[in-house]
C-alpha atoms as a printed R data frame, in Angstrom:
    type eleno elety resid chain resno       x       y       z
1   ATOM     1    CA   UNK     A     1  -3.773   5.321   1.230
2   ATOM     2    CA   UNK     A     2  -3.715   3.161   4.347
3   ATOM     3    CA   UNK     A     3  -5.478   4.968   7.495
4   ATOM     4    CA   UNK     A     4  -2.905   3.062   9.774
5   ATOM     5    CA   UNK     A     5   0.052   2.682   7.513
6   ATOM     6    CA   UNK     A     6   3.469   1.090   7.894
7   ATOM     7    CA   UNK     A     7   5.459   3.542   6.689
8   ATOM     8    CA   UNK     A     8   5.120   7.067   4.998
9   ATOM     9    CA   UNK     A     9   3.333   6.450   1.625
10  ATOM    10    CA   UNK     A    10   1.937   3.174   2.286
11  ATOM    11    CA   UNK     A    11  -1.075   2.848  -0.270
12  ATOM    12    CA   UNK     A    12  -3.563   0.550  -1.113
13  ATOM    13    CA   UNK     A    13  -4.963  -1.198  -4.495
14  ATOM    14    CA   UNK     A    14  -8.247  -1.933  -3.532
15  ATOM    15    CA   UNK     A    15 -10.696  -3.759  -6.454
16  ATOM    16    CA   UNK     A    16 -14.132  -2.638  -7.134
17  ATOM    17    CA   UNK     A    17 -15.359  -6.164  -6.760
18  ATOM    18    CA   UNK     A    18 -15.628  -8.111  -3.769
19  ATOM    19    CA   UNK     A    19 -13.825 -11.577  -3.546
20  ATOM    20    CA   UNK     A    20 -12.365 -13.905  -1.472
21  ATOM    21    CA   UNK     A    21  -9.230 -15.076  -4.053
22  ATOM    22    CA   UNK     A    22  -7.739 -14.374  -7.063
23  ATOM    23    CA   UNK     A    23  -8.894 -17.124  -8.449
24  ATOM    24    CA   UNK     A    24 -11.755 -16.513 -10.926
25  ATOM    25    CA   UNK     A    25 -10.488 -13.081 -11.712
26  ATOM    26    CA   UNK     A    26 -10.439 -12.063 -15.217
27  ATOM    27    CA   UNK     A    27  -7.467 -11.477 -17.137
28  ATOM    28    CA   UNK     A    28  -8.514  -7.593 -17.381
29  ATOM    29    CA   UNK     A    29  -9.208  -7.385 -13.516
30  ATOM    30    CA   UNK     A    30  -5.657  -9.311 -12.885
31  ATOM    31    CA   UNK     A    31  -4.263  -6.959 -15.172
32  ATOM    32    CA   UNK     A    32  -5.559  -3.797 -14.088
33  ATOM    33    CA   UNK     A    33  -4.563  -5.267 -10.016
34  ATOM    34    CA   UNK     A    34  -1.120  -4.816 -11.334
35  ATOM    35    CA   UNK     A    35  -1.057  -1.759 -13.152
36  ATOM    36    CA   UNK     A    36  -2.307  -0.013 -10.168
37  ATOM    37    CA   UNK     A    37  -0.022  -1.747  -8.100
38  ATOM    38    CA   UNK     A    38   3.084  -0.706 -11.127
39  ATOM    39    CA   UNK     A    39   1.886   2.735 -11.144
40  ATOM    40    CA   UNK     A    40   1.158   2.867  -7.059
41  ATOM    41    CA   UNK     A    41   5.091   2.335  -7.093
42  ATOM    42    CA   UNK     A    42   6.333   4.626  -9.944
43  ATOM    43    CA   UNK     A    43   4.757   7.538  -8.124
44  ATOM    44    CA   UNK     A    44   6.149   6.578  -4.329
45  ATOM    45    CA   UNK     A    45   9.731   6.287  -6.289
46  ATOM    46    CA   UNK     A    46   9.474   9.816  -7.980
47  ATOM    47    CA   UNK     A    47   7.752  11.345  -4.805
48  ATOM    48    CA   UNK     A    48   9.722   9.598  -1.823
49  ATOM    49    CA   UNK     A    49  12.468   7.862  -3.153
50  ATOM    50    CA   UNK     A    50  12.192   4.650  -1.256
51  ATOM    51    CA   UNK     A    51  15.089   1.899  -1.615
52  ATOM    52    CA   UNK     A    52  12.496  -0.875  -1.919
53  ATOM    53    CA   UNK     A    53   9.421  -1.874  -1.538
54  ATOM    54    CA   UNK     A    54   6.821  -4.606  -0.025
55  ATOM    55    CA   UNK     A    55   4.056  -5.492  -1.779
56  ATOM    56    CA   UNK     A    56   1.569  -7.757  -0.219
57  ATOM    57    CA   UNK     A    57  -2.151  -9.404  -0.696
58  ATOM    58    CA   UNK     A    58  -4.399  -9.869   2.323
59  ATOM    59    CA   UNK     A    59  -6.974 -12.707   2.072
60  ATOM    60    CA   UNK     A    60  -8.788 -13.557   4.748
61  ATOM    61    CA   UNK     A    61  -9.661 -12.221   8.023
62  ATOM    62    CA   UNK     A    62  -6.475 -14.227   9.779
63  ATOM    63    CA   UNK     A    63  -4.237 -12.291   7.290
64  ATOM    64    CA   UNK     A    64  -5.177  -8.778   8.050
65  ATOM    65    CA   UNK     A    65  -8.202  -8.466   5.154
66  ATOM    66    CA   UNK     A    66 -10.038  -5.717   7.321
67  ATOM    67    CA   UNK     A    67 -13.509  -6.883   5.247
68  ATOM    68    CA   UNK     A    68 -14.513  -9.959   4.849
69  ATOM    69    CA   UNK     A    69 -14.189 -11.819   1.364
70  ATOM    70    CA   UNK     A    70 -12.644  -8.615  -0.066
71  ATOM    71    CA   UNK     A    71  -8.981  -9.099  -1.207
72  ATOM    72    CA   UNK     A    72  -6.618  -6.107  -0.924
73  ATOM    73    CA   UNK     A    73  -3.034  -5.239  -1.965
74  ATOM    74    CA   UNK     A    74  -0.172  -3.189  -0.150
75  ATOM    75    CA   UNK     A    75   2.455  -1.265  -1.633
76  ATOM    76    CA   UNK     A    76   4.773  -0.427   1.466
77  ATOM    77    CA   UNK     A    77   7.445   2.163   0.903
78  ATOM    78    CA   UNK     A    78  10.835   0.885   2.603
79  ATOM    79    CA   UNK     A    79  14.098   2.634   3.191
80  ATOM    80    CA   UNK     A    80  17.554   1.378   4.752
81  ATOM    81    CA   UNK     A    81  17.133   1.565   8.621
82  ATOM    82    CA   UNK     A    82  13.503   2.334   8.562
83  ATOM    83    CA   UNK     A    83  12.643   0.088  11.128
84  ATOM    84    CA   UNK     A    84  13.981   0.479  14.982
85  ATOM    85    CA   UNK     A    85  13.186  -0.435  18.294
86  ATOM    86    CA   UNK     A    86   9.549   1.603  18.510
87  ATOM    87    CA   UNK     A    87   8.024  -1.783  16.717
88  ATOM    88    CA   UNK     A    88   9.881  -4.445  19.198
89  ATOM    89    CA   UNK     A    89   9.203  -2.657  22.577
90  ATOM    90    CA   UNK     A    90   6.090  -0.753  22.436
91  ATOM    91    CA   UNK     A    91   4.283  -1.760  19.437
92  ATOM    92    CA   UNK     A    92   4.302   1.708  18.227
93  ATOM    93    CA   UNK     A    93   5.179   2.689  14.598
94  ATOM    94    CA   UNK     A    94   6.385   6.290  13.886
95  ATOM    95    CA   UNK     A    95   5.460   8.477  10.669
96  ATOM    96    CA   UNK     A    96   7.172  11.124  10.220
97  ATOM    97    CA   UNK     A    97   4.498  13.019   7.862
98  ATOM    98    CA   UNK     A    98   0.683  13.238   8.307
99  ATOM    99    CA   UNK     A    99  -1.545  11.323   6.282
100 ATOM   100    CA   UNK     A   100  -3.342  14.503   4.856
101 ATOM   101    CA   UNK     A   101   0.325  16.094   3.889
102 ATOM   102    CA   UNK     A   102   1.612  12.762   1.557
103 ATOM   103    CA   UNK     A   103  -2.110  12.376   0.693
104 ATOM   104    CA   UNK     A   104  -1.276  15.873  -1.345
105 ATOM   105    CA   UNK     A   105   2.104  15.517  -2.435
106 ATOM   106    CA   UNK     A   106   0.651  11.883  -4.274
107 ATOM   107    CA   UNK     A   107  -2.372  13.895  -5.790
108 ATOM   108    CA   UNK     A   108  -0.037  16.589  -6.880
109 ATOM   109    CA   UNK     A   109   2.254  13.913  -8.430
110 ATOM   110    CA   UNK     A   110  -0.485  11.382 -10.008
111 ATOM   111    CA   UNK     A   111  -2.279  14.592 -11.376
112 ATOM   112    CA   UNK     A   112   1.409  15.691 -13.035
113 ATOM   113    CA   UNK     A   113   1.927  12.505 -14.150
């Protein structure tokens, strides 16, 4: 999960190995990038029920990659209306669940999978 997420349920696929691109990668690692990221999604649609979703890589510092060299992917929950004007005026996002509380309800779900 994100410490500072987006939205509620905004998770992370994050690969063992550290690099810069995507280029290089082996068909298994590419693979397995995506499954996560597939099965990251299945479980925010049974749990949450989102209308959509963002999914996003970060490379590079510029773009929000929080460690240097290390590539990450996003899987951002989105619903109709979810964003207002916290964002616009005050730079201020609101959650509406704790971390620790959808940290449990995804655990429950990927354990009853």
């Amino acid at each position: 999960m994100n410490a500072f997420p987006y939205n509620n349920g905004h998770m992370m696929v994050v690969p063992y190995r550290h690099t810069a691109s995507l280029s290089g990668w082996s068909p298994e690692e590419q693979k397995e990038l995506m499954d996560l990221a597939d099965l990251a999604v299945n479980l925010l649609k049974k749990l949450m029920k989102p209308d959509g979703f963002n999914l996003g890589i970060n490379m590079g510092l510029v773009a929000g990659a929080g460690v240097a060299d290390h590539i990450h992917l996003h899987v951002v929950p989105r619903w109709n209306g979810d964003t207002n004007f916290m964002p616009v005026l005050s730079d201020t996002r609101v959650i509406s669940e704790h971390l620790r509380a959808t940290y449990g309800k995804l655990k429950d779900a990927l354990i009853n999978l």
